[in-house]
Short mmCIF file of the C-alpha atoms (twelve columns), coordinates in Angstrom:
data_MODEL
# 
_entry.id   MODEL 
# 
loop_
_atom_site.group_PDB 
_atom_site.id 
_atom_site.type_symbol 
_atom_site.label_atom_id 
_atom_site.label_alt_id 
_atom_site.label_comp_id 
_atom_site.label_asym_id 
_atom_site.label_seq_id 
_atom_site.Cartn_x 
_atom_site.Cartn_y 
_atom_site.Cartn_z 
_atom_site.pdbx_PDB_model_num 
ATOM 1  C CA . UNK A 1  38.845  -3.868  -4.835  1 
ATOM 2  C CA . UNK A 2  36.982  -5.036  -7.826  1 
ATOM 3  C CA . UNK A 3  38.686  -8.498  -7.727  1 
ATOM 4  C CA . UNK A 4  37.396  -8.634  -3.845  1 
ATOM 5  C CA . UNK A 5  33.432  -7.824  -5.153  1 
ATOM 6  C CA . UNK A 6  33.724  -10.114 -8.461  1 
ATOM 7  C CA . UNK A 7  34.684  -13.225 -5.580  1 
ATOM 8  C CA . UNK A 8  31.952  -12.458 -2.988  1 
ATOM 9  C CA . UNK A 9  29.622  -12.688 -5.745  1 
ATOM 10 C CA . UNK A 10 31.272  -15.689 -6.581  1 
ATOM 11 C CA . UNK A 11 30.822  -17.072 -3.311  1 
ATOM 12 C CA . UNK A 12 27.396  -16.152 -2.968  1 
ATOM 13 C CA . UNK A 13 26.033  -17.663 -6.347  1 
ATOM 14 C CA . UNK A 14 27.922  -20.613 -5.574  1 
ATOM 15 C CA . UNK A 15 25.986  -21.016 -2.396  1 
ATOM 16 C CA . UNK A 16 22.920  -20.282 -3.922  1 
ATOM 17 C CA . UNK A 17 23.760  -23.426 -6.185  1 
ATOM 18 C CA . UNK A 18 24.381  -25.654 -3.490  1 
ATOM 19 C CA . UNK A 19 22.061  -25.087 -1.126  1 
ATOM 20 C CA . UNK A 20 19.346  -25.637 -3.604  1 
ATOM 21 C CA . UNK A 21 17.442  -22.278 -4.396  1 
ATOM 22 C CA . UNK A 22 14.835  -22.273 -6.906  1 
ATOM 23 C CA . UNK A 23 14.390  -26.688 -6.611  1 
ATOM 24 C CA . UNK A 24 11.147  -27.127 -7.656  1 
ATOM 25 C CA . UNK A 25 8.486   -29.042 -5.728  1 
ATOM 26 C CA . UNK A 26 5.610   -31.428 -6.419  1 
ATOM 27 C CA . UNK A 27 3.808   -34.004 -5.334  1 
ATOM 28 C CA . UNK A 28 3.046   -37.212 -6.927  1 
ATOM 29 C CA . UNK A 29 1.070   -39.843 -6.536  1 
ATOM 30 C CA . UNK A 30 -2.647  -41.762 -7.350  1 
ATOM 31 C CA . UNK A 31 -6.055  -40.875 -6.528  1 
ATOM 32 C CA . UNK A 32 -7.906  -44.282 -5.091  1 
ATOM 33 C CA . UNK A 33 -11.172 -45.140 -4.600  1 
ATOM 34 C CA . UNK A 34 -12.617 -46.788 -0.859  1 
ATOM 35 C CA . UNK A 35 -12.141 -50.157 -2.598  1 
ATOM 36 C CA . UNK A 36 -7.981  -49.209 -3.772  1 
ATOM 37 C CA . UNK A 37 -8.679  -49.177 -7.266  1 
ATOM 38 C CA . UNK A 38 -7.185  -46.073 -9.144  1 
ATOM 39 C CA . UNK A 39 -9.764  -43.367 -10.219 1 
ATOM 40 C CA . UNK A 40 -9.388  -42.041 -13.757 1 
ATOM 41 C CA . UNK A 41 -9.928  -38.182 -15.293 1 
ATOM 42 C CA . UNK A 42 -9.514  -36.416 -11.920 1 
ATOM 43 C CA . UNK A 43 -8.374  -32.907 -11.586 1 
ATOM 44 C CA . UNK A 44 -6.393  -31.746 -8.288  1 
ATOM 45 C CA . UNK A 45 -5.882  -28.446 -7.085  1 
ATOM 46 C CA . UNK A 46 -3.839  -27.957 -4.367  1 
ATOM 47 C CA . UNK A 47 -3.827  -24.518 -2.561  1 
ATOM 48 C CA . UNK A 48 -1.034  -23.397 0.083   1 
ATOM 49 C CA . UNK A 49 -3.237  -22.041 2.947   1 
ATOM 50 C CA . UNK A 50 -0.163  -20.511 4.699   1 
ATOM 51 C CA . UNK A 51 2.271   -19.192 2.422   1 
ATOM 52 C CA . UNK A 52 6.433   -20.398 3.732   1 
ATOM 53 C CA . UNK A 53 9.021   -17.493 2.982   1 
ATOM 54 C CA . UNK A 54 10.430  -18.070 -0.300  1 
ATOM 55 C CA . UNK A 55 7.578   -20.318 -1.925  1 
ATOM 56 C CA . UNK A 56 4.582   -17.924 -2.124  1 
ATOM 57 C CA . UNK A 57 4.170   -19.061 -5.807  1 
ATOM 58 C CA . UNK A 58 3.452   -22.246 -5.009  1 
# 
């Protein structure tokens, strides 16, 4: 019985692993003016308006 518990953890952390929880995300990128020339010194904030199961952090 305990052998049958320790492999369905197992199984389930290994899935965990492979389907990717906890990946971060980002974005990346540069801020340009109307003329394409890159703007220096700029902070962004970006807010989640609708928060997705699983990435309410974010």
């Amino acid at each position: 019985m305990k052998i049958r518990v320790f492999l369905v953890i197992l199984v389930l952390s290994s899935c965990l692993l492979l389907f990717g929880c906890g990946k971060k995300s980002g974005l990346e990128g540069k801020v340009v003016d109307g003329k394409g020339s890159p703007m220096a010194g700029l902070k962004i904030i970006a807010n989640q308006v609708t928060p997705i199961k699983g990435y309410e952090q974010f």
